[in-house]
N, C-alpha and C positions, 0 to 999 in steps of 0.2 A: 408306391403308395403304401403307407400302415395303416391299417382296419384296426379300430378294438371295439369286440361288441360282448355283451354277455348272450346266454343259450343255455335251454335246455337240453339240448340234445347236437352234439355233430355228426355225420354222417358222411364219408370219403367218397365219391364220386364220380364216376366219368359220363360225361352226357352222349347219349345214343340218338342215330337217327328217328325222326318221329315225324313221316307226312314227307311235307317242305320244312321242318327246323329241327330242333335238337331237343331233346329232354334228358329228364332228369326223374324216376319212381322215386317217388318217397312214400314211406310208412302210412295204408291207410287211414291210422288215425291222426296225422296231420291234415287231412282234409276240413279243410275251411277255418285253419289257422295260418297266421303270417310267418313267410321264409324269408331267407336272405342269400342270396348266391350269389357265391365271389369266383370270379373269373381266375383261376390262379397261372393261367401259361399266356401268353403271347397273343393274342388272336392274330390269324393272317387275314389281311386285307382284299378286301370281294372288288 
């Protein structure tokens, strides 16, 4: 699949355990604007 989106800002990533799922910190002044996460590897199957 090709994505093309525009952004203000990119930010490189690995998602960490959080609870029961996975997250992601982003920069507390993104707080209570719209993101966009793209899955870039594989997911394995649950």
């Amino acid at each position: 699949m090709e994505v093309h989106t525009e952004a203000y800002q990119v930010i490189d990533k690995t998602v960490k355990p959080m609870g029961n799922s996975g997250g992601v910190l982003v920069p507390k002044k993104w707080i209570g604007k719209k993101v966009k996460i793209l899955l870039l590897e594989e997911a394995e199957e649950e």
